[in-house]
C-alpha positions as CSV (number, residue, x, y, z in Angstrom):
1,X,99.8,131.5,98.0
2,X,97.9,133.8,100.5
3,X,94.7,131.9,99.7
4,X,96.0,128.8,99.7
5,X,97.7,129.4,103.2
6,X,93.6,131.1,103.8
7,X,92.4,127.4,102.6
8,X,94.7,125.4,104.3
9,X,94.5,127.1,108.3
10,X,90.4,127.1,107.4
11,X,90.7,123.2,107.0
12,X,93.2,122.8,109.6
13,X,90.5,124.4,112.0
14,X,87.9,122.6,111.2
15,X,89.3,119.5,111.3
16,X,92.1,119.7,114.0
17,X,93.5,116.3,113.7
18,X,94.8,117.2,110.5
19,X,98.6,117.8,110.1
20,X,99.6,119.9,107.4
21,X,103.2,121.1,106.8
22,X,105.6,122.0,103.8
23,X,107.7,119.5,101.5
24,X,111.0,118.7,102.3
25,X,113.0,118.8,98.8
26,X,116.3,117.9,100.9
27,X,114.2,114.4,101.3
28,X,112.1,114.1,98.3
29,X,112.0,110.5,97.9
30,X,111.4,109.7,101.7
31,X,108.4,112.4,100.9
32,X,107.4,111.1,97.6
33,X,107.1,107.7,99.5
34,X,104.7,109.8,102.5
35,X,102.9,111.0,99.2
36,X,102.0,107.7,97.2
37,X,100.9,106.2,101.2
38,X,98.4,108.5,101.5
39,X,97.3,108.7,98.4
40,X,96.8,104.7,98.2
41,X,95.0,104.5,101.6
42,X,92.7,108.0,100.5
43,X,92.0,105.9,97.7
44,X,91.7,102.6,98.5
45,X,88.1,101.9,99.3
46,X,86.9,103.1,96.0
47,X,85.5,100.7,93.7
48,X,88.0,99.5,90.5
49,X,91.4,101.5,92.6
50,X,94.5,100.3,91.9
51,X,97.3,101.5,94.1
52,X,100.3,103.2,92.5
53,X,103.5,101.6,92.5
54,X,106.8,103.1,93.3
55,X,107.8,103.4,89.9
56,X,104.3,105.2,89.0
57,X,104.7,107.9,91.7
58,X,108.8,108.2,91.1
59,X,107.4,108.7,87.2
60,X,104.5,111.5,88.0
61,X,107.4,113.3,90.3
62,X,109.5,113.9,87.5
63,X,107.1,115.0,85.7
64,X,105.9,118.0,87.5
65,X,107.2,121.5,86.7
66,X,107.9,122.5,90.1
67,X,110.3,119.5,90.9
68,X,112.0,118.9,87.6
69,X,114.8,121.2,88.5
70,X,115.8,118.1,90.7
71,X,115.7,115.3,87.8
C-alpha cells in the first residue's frame, strides 16, 4: 500500500486534473457503475472495443477476492 499511495500522489502531481479517491463499499453498485463509465470511455477509441455491459461488470465484481465478502 505505501508504494501504491507513492504511485498514486506521483501521478496525481503530474497530472493535476486527475481525481483519485477510495471506493465506497457502502455504494458499490453506484461505484461499479462510475467503474464500467470510465472504463468504456478509456477504452472506446480503440480499434475492435466492445463496451461492457452492466451484467459484464456486475459479473467481473463478484468475482474479485477483495469484494466477494459482499456477494
Amino acid at each position: 500500500m505505501d508504494r501504491l499511495d507513492r504511485v498514486t500522489k506521483r501521478i496525481v502531481r503530474k497530472s493535476p486534473h486527475l481525481h483519485v479517491r477510495a471506493l465506497n463499499l457502502h455504494r458499490f453498485d453506484d461505484e461499479l457503475k462510475v467503474i464500467k463509465d470510465i472504463y468504456n470511455d478509456a477504452w472506446s477509441r480503440n480499434w475492435g472495443f466492445v463496451p461492457l455491459t452492466e451484467n459484464e461488470i456486475d459479473d467481473l465484481a463478484k468475482n474479485l477476492k477483495p469484494w466477494s465478502s459482499l456477494n
